[in-house]
N, C-alpha and C positions, 0 to 999 in steps of 0.2 A: 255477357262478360265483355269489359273492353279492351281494345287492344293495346297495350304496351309495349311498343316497338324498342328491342335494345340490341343493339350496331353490338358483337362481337367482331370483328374485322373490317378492316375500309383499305383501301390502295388506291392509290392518285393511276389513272388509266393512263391518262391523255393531259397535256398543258400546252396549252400555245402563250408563249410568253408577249408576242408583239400584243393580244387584244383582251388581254388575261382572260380568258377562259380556260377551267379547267373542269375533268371529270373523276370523281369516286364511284367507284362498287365498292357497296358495303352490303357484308352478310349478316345478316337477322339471326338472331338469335332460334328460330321456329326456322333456320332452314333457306328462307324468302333473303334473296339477293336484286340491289338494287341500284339503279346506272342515279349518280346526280351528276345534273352541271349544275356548276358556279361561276358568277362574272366576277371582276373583281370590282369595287365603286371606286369614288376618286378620287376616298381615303387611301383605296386598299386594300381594303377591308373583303373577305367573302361571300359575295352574297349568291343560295340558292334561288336558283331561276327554275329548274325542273327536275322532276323525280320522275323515274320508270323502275315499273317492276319487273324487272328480267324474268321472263315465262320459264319457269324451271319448276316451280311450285304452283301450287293454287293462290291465290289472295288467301292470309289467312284473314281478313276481312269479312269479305264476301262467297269465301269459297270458288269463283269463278275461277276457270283453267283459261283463259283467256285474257285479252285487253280489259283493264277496267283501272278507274281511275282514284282508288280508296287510297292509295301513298300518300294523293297530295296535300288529305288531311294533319299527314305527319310529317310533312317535308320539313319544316325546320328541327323537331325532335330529332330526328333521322339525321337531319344535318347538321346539329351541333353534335351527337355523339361521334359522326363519320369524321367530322374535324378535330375533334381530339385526338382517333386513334390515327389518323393517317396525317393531321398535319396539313397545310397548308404550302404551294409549292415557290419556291421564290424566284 
């Protein structure tokens, strides 16, 4: 079966405005909550640079209760859903 990752919830954590970085957690749909940054480019524009799985869950991937690196498969799915619901910080 493959994974279909869909962002029910996102909130802006953290924004540092002087170097545009900013951070969402966004909650999964299956439960799996997840830290992204985003830089901003020099349109503006958002771009994800990384994804983590906040250890609260298993991977529903891999099953592993540990570090492992299966999100980064989804990082822009993940992060164009994350940016719809939470928006972008100005």
């Amino acid at each position: 079966m493959a994974y279909n990752p869909q962002v029910v919830d996102a909130k802006i954590v953290s924004h540092n405005p002087k170097n545009g970085l900013f951070e969402i957690v966004a909650q999964m749909k299956d439960r799996t909550v997840c830290r992204l940054i985003y830089e901003k480019d020099a349109s503006g524009q958002p771009r994800p640079t990384h994804i983590n799985r906040l250890l609260k869950e298993p991977c529903p991937i891999c099953r592993k209760d540990f570090l492992c690196h299966c999100m980064s498969k989804f990082k822009e799915t993940i992060s164009s859903q994350a940016l719809e619901k939470a928006g972008t910080p100005q």
